[in-house]
C-alpha positions in Angstrom: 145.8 -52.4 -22.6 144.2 -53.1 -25.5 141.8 -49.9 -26.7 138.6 -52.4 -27.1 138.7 -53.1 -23.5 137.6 -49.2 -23.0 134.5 -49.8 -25.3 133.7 -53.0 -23.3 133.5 -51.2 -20.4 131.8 -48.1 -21.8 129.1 -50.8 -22.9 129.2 -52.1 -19.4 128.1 -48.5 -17.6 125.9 -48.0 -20.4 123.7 -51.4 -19.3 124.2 -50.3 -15.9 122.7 -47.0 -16.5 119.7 -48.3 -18.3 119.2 -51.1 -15.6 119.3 -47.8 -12.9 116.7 -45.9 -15.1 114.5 -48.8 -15.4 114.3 -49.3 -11.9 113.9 -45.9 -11.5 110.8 -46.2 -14.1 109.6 -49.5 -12.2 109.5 -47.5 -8.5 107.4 -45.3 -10.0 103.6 -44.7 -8.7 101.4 -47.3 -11.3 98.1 -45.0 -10.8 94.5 -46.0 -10.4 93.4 -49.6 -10.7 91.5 -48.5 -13.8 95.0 -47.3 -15.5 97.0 -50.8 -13.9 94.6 -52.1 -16.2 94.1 -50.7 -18.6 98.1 -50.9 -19.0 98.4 -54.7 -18.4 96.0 -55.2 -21.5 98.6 -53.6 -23.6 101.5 -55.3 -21.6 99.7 -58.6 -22.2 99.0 -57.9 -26.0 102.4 -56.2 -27.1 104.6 -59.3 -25.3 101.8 -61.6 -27.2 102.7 -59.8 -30.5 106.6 -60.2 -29.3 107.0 -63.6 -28.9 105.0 -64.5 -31.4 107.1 -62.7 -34.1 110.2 -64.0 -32.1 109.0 -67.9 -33.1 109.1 -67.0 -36.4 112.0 -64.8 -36.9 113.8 -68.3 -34.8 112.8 -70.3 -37.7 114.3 -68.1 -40.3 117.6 -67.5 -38.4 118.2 -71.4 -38.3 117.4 -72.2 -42.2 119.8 -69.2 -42.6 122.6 -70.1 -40.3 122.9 -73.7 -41.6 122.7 -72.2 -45.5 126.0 -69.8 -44.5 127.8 -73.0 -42.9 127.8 -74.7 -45.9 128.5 -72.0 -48.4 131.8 -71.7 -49.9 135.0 -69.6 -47.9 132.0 -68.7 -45.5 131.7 -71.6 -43.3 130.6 -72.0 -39.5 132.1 -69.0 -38.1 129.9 -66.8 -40.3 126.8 -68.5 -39.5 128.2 -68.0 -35.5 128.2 -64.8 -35.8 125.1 -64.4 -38.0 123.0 -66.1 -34.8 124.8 -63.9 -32.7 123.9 -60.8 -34.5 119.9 -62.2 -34.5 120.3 -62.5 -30.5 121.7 -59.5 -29.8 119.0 -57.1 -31.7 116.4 -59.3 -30.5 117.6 -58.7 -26.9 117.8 -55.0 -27.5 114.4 -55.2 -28.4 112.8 -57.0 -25.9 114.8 -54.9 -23.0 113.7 -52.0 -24.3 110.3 -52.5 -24.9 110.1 -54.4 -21.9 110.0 -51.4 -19.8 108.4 -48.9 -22.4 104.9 -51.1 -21.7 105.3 -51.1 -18.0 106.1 -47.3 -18.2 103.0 -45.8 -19.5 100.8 -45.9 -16.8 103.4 -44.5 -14.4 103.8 -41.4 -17.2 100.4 -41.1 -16.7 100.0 -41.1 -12.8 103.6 -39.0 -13.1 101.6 -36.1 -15.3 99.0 -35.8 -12.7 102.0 -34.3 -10.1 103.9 -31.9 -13.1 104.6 -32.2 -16.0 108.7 -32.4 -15.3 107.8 -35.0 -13.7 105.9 -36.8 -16.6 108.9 -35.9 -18.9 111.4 -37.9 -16.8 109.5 -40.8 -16.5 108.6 -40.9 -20.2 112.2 -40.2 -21.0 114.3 -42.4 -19.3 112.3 -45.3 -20.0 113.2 -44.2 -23.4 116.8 -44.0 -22.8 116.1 -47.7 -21.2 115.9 -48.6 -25.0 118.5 -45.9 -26.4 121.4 -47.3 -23.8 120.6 -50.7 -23.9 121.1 -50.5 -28.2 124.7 -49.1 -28.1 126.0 -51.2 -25.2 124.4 -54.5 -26.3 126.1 -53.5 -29.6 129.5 -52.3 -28.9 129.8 -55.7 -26.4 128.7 -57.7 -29.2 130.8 -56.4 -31.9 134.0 -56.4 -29.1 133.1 -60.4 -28.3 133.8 -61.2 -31.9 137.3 -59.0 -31.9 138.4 -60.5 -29.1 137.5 -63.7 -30.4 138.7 -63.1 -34.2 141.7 -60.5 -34.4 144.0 -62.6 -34.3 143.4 -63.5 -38.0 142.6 -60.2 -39.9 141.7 -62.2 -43.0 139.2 -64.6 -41.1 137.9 -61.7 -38.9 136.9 -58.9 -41.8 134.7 -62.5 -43.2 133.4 -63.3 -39.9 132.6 -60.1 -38.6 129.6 -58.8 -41.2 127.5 -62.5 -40.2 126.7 -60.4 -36.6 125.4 -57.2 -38.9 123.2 -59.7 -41.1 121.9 -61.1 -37.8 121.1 -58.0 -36.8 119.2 -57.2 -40.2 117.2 -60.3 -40.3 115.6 -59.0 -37.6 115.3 -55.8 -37.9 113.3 -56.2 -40.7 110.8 -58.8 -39.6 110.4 -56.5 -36.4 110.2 -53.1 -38.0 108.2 -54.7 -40.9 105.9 -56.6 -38.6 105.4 -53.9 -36.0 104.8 -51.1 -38.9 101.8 -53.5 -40.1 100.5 -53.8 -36.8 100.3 -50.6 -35.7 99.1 -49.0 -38.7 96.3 -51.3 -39.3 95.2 -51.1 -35.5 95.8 -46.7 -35.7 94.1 -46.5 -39.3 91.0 -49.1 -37.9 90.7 -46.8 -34.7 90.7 -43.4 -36.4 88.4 -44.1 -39.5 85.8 -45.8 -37.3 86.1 -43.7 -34.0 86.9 -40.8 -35.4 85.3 -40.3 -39.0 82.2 -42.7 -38.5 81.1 -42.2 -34.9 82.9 -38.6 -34.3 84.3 -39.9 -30.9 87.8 -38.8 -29.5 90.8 -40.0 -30.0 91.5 -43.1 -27.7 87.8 -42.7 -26.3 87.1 -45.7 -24.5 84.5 -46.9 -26.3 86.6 -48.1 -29.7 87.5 -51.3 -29.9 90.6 -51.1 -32.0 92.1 -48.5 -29.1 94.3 -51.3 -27.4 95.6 -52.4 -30.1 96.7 -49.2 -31.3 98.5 -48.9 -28.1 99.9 -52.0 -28.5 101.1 -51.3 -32.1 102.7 -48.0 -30.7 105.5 -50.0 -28.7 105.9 -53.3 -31.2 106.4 -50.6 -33.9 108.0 -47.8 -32.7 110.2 -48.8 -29.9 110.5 -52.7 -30.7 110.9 -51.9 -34.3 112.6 -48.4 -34.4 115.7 -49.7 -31.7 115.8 -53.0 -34.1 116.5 -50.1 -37.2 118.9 -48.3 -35.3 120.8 -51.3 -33.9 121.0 -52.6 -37.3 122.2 -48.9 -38.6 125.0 -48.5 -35.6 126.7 -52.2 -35.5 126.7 -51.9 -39.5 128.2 -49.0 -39.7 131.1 -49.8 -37.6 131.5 -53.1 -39.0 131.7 -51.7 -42.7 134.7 -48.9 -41.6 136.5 -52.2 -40.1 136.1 -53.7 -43.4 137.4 -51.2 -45.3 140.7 -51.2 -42.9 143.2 -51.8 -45.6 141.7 -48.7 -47.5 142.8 -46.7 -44.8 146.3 -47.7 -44.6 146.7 -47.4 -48.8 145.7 -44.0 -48.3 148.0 -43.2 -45.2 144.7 -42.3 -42.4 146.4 -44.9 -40.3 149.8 -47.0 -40.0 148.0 -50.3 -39.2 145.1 -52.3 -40.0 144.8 -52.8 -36.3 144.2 -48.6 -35.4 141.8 -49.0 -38.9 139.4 -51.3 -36.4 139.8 -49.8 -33.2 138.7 -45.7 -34.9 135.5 -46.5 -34.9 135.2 -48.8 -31.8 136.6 -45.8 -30.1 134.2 -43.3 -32.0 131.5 -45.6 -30.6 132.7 -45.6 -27.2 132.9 -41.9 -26.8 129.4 -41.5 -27.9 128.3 -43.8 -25.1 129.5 -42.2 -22.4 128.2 -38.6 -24.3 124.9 -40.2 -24.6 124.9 -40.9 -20.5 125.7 -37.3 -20.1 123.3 -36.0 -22.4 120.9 -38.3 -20.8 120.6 -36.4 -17.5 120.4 -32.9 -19.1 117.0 -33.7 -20.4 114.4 -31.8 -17.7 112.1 -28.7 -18.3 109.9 -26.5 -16.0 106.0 -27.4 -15.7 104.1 -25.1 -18.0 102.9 -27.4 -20.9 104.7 -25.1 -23.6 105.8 -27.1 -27.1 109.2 -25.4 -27.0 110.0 -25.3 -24.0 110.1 -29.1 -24.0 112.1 -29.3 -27.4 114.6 -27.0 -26.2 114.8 -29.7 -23.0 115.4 -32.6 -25.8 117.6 -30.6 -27.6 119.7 -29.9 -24.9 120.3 -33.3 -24.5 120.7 -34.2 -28.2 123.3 -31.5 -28.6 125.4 -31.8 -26.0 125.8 -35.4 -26.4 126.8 -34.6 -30.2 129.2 -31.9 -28.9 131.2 -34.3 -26.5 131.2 -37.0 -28.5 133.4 -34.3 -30.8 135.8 -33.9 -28.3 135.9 -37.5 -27.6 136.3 -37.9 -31.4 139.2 -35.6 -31.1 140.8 -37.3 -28.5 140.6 -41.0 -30.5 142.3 -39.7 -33.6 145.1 -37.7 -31.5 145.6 -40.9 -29.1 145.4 -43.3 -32.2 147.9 -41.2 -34.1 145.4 -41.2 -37.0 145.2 -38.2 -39.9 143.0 -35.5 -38.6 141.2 -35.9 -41.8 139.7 -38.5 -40.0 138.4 -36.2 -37.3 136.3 -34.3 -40.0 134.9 -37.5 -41.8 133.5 -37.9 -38.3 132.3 -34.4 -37.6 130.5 -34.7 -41.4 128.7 -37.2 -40.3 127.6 -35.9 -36.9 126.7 -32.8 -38.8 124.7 -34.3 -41.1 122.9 -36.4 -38.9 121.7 -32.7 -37.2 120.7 -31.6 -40.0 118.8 -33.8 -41.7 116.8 -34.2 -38.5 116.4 -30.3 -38.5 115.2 -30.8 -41.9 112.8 -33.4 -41.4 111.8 -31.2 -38.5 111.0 -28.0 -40.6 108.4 -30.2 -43.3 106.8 -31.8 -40.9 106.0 -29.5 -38.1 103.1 -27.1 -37.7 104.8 -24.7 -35.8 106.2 -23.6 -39.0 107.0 -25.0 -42.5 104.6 -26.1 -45.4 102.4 -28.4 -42.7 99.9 -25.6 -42.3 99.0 -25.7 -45.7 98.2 -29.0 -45.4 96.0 -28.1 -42.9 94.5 -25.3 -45.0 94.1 -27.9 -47.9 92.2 -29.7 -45.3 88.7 -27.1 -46.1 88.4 -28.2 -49.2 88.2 -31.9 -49.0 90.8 -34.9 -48.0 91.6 -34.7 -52.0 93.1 -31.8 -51.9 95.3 -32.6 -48.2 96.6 -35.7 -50.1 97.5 -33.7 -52.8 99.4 -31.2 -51.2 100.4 -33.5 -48.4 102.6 -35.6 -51.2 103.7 -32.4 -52.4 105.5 -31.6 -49.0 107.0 -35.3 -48.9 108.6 -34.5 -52.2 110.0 -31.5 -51.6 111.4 -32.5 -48.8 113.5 -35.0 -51.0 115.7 -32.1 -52.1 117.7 -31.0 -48.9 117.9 -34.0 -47.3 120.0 -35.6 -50.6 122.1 -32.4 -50.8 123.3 -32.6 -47.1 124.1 -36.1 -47.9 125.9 -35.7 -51.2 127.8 -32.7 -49.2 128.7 -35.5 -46.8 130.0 -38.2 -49.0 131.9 -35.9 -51.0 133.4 -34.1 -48.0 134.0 -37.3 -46.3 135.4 -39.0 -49.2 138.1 -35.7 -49.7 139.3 -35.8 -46.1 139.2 -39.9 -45.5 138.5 -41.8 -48.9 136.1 -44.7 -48.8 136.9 -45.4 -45.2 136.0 -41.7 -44.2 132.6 -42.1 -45.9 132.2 -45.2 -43.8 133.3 -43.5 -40.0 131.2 -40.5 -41.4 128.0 -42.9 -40.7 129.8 -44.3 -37.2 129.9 -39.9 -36.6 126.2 -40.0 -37.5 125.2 -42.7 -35.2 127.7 -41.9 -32.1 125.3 -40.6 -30.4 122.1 -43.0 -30.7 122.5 -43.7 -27.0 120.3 -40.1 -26.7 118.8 -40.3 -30.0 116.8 -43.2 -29.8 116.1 -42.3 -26.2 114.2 -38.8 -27.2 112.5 -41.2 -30.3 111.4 -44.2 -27.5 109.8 -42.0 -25.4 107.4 -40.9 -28.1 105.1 -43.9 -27.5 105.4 -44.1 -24.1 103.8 -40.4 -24.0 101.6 -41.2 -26.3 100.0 -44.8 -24.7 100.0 -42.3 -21.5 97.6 -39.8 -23.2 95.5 -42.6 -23.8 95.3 -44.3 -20.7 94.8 -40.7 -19.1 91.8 -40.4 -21.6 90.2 -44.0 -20.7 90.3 -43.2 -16.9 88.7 -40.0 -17.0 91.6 -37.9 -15.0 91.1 -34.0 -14.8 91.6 -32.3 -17.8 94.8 -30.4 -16.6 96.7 -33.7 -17.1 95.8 -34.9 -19.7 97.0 -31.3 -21.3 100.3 -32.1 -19.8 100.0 -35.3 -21.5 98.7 -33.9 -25.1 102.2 -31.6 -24.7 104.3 -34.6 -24.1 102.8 -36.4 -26.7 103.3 -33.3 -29.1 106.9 -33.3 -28.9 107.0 -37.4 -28.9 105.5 -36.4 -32.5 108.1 -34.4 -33.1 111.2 -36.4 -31.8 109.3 -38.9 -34.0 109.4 -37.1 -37.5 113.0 -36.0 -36.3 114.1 -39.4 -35.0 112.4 -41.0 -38.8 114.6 -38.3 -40.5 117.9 -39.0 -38.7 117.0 -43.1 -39.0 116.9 -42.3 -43.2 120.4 -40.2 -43.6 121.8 -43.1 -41.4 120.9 -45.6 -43.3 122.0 -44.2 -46.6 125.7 -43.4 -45.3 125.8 -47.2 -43.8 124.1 -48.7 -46.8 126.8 -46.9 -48.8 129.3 -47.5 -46.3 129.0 -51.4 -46.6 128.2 -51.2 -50.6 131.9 -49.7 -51.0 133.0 -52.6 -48.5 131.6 -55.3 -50.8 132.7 -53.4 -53.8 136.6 -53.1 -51.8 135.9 -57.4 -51.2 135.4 -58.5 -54.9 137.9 -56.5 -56.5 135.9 -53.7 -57.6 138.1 -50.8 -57.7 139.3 -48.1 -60.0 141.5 -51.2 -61.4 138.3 -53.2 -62.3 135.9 -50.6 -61.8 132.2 -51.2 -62.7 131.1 -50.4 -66.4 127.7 -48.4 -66.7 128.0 -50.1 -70.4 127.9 -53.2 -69.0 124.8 -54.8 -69.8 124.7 -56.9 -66.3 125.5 -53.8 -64.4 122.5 -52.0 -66.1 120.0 -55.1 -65.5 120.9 -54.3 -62.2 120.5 -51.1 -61.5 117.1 -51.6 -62.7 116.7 -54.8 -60.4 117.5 -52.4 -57.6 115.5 -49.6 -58.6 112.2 -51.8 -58.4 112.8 -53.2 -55.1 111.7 -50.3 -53.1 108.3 -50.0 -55.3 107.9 -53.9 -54.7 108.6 -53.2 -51.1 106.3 -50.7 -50.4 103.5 -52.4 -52.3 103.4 -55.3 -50.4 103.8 -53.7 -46.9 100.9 -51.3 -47.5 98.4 -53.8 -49.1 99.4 -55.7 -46.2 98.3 -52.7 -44.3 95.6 -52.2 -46.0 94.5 -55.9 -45.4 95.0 -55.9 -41.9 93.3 -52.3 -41.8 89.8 -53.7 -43.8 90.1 -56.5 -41.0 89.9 -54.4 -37.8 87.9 -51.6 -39.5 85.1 -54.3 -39.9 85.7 -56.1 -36.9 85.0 -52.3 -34.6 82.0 -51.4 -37.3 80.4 -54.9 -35.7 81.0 -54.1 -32.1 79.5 -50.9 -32.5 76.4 -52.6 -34.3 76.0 -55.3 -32.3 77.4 -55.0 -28.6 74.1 -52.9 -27.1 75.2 -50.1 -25.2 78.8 -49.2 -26.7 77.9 -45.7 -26.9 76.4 -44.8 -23.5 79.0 -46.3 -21.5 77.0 -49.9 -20.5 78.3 -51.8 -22.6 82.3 -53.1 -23.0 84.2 -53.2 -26.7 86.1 -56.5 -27.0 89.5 -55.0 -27.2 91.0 -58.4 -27.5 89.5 -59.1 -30.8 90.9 -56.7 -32.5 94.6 -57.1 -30.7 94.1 -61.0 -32.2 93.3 -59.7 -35.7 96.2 -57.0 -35.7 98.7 -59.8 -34.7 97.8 -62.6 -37.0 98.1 -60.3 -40.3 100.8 -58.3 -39.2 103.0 -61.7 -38.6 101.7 -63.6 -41.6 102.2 -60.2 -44.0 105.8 -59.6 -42.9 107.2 -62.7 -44.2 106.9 -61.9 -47.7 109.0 -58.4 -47.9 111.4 -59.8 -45.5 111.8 -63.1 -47.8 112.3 -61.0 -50.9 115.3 -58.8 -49.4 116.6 -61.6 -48.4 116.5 -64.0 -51.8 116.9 -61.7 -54.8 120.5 -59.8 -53.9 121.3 -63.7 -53.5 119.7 -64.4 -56.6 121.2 -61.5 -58.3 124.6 -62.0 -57.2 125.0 -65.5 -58.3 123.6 -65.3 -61.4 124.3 -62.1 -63.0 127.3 -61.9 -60.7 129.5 -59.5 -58.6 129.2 -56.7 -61.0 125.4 -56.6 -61.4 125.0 -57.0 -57.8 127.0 -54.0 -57.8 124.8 -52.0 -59.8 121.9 -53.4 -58.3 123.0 -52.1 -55.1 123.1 -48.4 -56.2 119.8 -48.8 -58.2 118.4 -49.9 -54.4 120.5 -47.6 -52.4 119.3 -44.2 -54.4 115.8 -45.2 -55.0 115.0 -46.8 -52.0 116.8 -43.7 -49.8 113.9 -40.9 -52.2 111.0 -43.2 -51.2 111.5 -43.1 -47.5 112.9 -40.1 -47.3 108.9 -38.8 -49.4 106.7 -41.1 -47.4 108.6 -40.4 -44.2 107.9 -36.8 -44.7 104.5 -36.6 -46.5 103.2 -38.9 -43.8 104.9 -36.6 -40.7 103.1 -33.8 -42.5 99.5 -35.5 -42.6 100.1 -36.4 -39.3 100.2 -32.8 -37.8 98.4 -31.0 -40.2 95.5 -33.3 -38.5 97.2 -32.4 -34.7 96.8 -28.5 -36.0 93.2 -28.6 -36.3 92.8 -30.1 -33.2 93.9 -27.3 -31.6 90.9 -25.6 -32.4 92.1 -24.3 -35.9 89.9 -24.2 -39.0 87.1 -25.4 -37.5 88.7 -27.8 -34.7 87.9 -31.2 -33.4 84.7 -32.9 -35.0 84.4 -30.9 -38.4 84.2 -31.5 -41.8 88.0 -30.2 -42.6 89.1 -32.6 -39.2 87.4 -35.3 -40.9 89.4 -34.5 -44.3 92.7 -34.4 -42.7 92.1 -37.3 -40.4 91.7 -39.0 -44.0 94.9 -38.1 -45.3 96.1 -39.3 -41.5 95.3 -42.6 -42.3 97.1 -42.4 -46.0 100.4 -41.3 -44.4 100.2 -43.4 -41.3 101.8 -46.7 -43.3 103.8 -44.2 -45.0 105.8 -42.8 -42.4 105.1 -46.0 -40.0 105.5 -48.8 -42.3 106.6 -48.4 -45.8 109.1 -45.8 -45.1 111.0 -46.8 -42.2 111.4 -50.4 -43.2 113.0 -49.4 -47.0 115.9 -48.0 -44.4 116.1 -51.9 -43.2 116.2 -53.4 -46.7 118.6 -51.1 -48.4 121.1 -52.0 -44.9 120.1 -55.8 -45.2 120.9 -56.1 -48.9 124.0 -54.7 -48.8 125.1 -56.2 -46.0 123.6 -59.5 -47.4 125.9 -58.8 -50.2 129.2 -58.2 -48.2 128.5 -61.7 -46.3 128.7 -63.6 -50.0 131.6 -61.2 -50.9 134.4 -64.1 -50.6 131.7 -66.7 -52.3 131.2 -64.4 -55.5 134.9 -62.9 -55.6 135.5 -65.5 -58.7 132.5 -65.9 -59.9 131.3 -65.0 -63.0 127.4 -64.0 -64.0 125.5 -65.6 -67.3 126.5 -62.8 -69.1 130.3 -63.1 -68.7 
C-alpha cells in the first residue's frame, strides 16, 4: 500500500476527533440567559467580520488564479491548486473558529463547577482548531499526490500553487484579524481603563464586544491561518527539494524523498491526539499547576512524534541523518517557545522590570519594554542558526527543509494550547458582564493567565517556524532556477545587492502600514466610546446601555479596507522583483526579507508579550495595583505592544512564507530569464 494512504487516514481520525470534541464543547451547559447573550453578540459580530473578509479574499483568489493559468510553464494546474490551497485554509479557519465563539460561554458556565472543568472545555475547543489544521492539511496536500505523482516533473510545479493558496489567505486573515482586534483592545483599554478607571471588560465600555470579537478573528481565525500556512509549506518545500536528497544519498528515490515528510506529518497527528487527552489539572487556580498540565501535553506529543520519526526513516530505509534533521527541528521549536516564555513572563525574566519601570511613567516602560524585545532577538537567532547548521551537516538542504516539518509535527497540540487562549479570555469577560461570584471569575483570571502565556509561547514557536519554512522554500526556489554552488549567487552582483536591500525594507514597509492602520482604526473606536460615554445618559450607573454594535461596525470596516494594502504589496513586488531584476535579485531579496523580517517579529513579538504582563503584574496588586498611576503607565505601554505582538509581528511571519513561496510558484517562469541588468 502506498505510505500516503497512512497520512490520509491519520487526517481522517484527526477530523473525527475534532468533530467528537466539538460536540463534546457544543453539549456543554451555555449558562445564564445574560451570558447566551452576551455570547451570541460576539458569535454574530465575529461570523460578520468572517464572511465579510471571506468576499474579499474570493475576489483576490480569482484575479490570482486566472493570472497563474496564463503564465508561462505554470498553466491551469497551478492555479487548481492555488484555489485549492485558498479553500482549504479558509475552511480550517472557519471550523475552528466556528466553535471557539460558541465555546466561551460554556467555559464560563464550566468555571463556575471547577476549574478542571473550565480547562477542558476551553481546551478542546482549542484542539477543535489545532486538529482540524493538520488533517485538513495533510488530506489536501495527499489529494494533489494522488492526483500528480505520476509525473514528478509536473507535480514538484503543481504542488507549491496549494501553499500560495494557503498564503493568500493567511495573510488577509492574520493581517485583517490583527487590525481588528488591536484597534477594538487598544479603544477599550485607553478609554475604560485610563480615562474612566473602569475594569477590564466592565460592562459599561462600548468597545468591549468588539474586543471579544477581535480576540477569535485574530487569534484563532488568524493564528490557525499562520500555522496552516507554516505546516503545508514546509512539507511542500522538503518535497521540492527531493532530488537534493537523492544527490546526497538520504534516500534511493525521489518517491521515499516525498513520502519523509508526509510520514513525519502523519506521526505527529496521531501524537497530537495523544497529547490531546493528557491535558487536565486539579482545581486550585495555581499558574503552574496549569502550565505543567499544557506542558504535559506539548511534550509528550513532541516525544512520540520522535519515535514515530524513528520509525519513518527505519521503514523508509532513509539515512538516520535524517532522523536528527527532524529531532533539530522539534528541538528548536521547544526552545524557542521556552525562550519566548522566559522574556515575556512575570513569573520570572526581565518582565518585572517592566513593571518596575511602570513608577516612573509609561516613558520609561516603553523604554525598557523595547529593550526586552531586543534582547530577546539574541537567543532565539542562535538556536536557529544552531538548527540550520546542524540540519544542513546531517541532511543538506533537504534536512534544513524536514527540520521545519520536525518543528511543526506537532501543531495538532500546539495550536490547540494557543486556541484556547481566547476562548479563556472572552470567558473572563462574559463572567465579568454577568456579575458571577468572584470565585469564578478567579478560576477564569487563572485560565486566562496561562492563555497569555501559551500565547507569547505559541507567537514564539509561530516565528522559528516560519524562518526554517521560509528558508526551507528559499533553498527550493534557489534548487528550481539553477542556483547552486555551480551558479551560485554573487554578493558583488549589483542585482543581488539591490535586492537584498529590496527585501530588507519590506518588513519596515510592512509594519508601518499595519500599525497606522491600527492606529486608524484605534482613533476611530476610541472616539466613537468617548461619545457614548458623553452622550448616552446613564452609562456609568448602570441605566443606561453602550451601543456595542457601533463599535463592532467601525472595527470591521477598517480592519477589511486596511488589510488590502500590506497583503497587495507581498504579493506584487517579489513579482515585480523577480521579472525585472531577475532570478538572482529575487534571490537576494529573499534573504534581505527572510533575516530582517524574522529580527522584527521576533522584537515586537517579545517587547509586546512583555508590556502585556508587566500590565497583568500590577494587577495583581503589585506596585500599587489596579487603578493607579504606575497601572495607568503600563496599561499605556499595553496598548504600544498590543499591534506589536498582535498585528505587526505575527503577520511579518506570513509575508516572509508568502514571498518565498510566491517565488517558488514563478520558479519555472524565471528559470531563463534574465533581469535589466544582465
Amino acid at each position: 500500500m502506498d505510505p500516503i494512504y497512512y497520512a490520509v487516514i491519520a487526517g481522517v481520525l484527526g477530523l473525527i476527533a475534532a468533530a467528537s470534541m466539538a460536540a463534546y464543547v457544543l453539549r456543554q451547559d451555555e449558562g445564564s440567559e445574560r451570558m447566551r447573550e452576551i455570547s451570541s453578540a460576539i458569535k454574530e459580530g465575529a461570523m460578520a467580520f468572517l464572511s465579510r473578509e471571506y468576499r474579499i479574499m474570493l475576489v483576490f483568489v480569482a484575479v490570482i488564479a486566472l493570472a497563474l493559468a496564463f503564465i508561462p510553464n505554470l498553466g491551469g494546474w497551478v492555479a487548481f491548486a492555488f484555489v485549492f490551497g485558498a479553500i482549504s485554509s479558509g475552511l480550517a479557519g472557519f471550523v475552528g473558529m466556528s466553535i471557539a465563539i460558541r465555546a466561551n460561554n460554556r467555559t464560563a458556565a464550566a468555571a463556575e463547577k471547577s476549574l478542571n472543568q473550565g480547562l477542558r472545555v476551553a481546551f478542546r475547543a482549542g484542539a477543535v482548531m489545532g486538529l482540524s489544521v493538520v488533517s485538513i492539511g495533510i488530506i489536501g496536500l495527499s489529494i494533489l499526490y494522488f492526483a500528480f505523482h505520476m509525473d514528478a516533473a509536473q507535480f514538484v510545479i503543481v504542488i507549491p500553487g496549494f501553499g500560495f493558496g494557503a498564503s493568500l489567505v493567511a495573510i488577509f486573515a492574520r493581517a485583517g484579524g490583527g487590525i481588528y482586534t488591536k484597534a477594538a483592545d487598544t479603544g477599550a483599554d485607553l478609554v475604560g481603563k485610563v480615562e474612566q478607571g473602569i475594569p477590564e471588560d466592565d460592562p459599561r465600555n462600548a468597545a468591549v464586544i468588539a474586543d471579544f470579537v477581535g480576540d477569535n478573528v485574530g487569534d484563532v481565525a488568524g493564528m490557525g491561518a499562520d500555522l496552516f500556512e507554516s505546516y503545508v509549506d514546509s512539507i511542500i518545500a522538503t518535497i521540492t527539494l527531493a532530488t537534493v536528497a537523492v544527490t546526497a544519498g538520504l534516500v534511493v528515490s525521489e518517491e521515499t524523498a516525498w513520502y519523509l515528510p508526509m510520514m513525519v506529518a502523519t506521526g505527529g497527528i496521531i501524537a497530537a491526539l495523544i497529547g490531546v487527552f493528557l491535558v487536565k489539572v486539579g482545581d486550585k487556580p495555581e499558574m503552574k499547576a496549569l502550565l505543567n498540565a499544557l506542558r504535559r501535553g506539548t511534550f509528550g506529543a513532541s516525544i512520540l512524534t520522535a519515535i514515530f520519526a524513528a520509525l519513518t526513516v527505519y521503514f523508509l530505509d532513509a539515512s538516520w541523518g535524517v532522523l536528527w534533521a527532524i529531532l533539530t527541528g522539534l528541538i528548536a521549536g521547544v526552545l524557542i517557545g521556552e525562550s519566548t516564555n522566559y522574556f515575556t513572563s512575570y513569573e520570572f525574566g526581565p518582565t518585572r522590570g517592566v513593571a518596575e519601570a511602570s513608577q516612573t511613567g509609561a516613558g520609561t516602560n516603553i523604554t525598557k519594554g523595547f529593550a526586552v524585545g531586543l534582547m530577546s532577538v539574541i537567543p532565539a537567532i542562535i538556536i536557529i542558526v544552531i538548527a540550520i547548521i546542524v540540519a544542513y551537516y546531517f541532511g543538506d538542504m533537504y534536512g534544513i527543509a524536514i527540520a521545519g516539518v520536525g518543528m511543526l509535527s506537532t501543531l495538532g497540540v500546539t495550536l490547540a494550547t494557543d486556541a484556547y487562549g481566547p476562548v479563556a479570555d472572552n470567558a473572563g469577560g462574559i463572567v465579568e458582564m454577568s456579575d458571577l461570584p468572584p470565585e469564578v471569575r478567579d478560576r477564569t483570571d487563572a485560565l486566562d493567565s496561562l492563555g497569555n502565556t501559551t500565547a507569547a509561547t505559541g507567537k514564539g514557536f509561530a516565528i522559528g517556524a516560519a524562518a526554517l519554512t521560509a528558508l526551507a522554500l528559499m533553498l527550493s526556489y534557489s534548487n528550481a532556477v539553477g542556483i547552486d554552488l555551480a551558479n551560485p549567487i554573487s554578493l558583488l552582483d549589483p542585482a543581488v545587492i539591490a535586492g537584498i536591500f529590496l527585501g530588507v525594507m519590506m518588513p519596515a514597509l510592512f509594519c508601518a502600514l499595519t500599525l497606522n492602520a491600527v492606529g486608524r482604526a484605534s482613533f476611530a473606536i476610541i472616539n466613537e466610546v468617548r461619545r457614548q460615554f458623553r452622550e448616552i445618559k446613564g452609562i456609568m450607573t448602570g441605566e443606561g446601555k453602550p451601543e456595542y454594535g457601533k463599535c463592532v461596525d467601525i472595527a470591521t470596516k477598517a480592519a477589511l479596507k486596511e488589510m488590502i494594502l500590506p497583503g497587495l504589496l507581498t504579493v506584487l513586488i517579489p513579482v515585480i522583483v523577480g521579472f525585472t531584476l531577475g532570478k538572482f535579485a529575487l534571490g537576494g531579496f529573499l534573504i534581505g526579507a527572510v533575516s530582517a523580517s524574522f529580527l522584527m517579529a521576533v522584537m515586537m513579538s517579545n517587547s509586546g508579550g512583555s508590556w502585556d504582563n508587566a500590565k497583568k503584574f500590577i494587577e495583581t496588586g503589585k506596585l500599587g495595583g489596579k487603578g493607579s498611576d504606575t497601572h495607568k503607565a503600563a496599561v499605556v505601554g499595553d496598548t504600544v505592544g498590543d499591534p506589536f505582538k498582535d498585528t505587526s509581528g505575527p503577520s511579518l511571519n506570513i509575508m516572509i512564507k508568502l514571498m518565498t513561496m510566491i517565488a517558488l510558484v514563478l520558479a519555472p517562469a524565471l528559470v531563463n530569464m534574465n533581469g535589466i541588468l544582465d
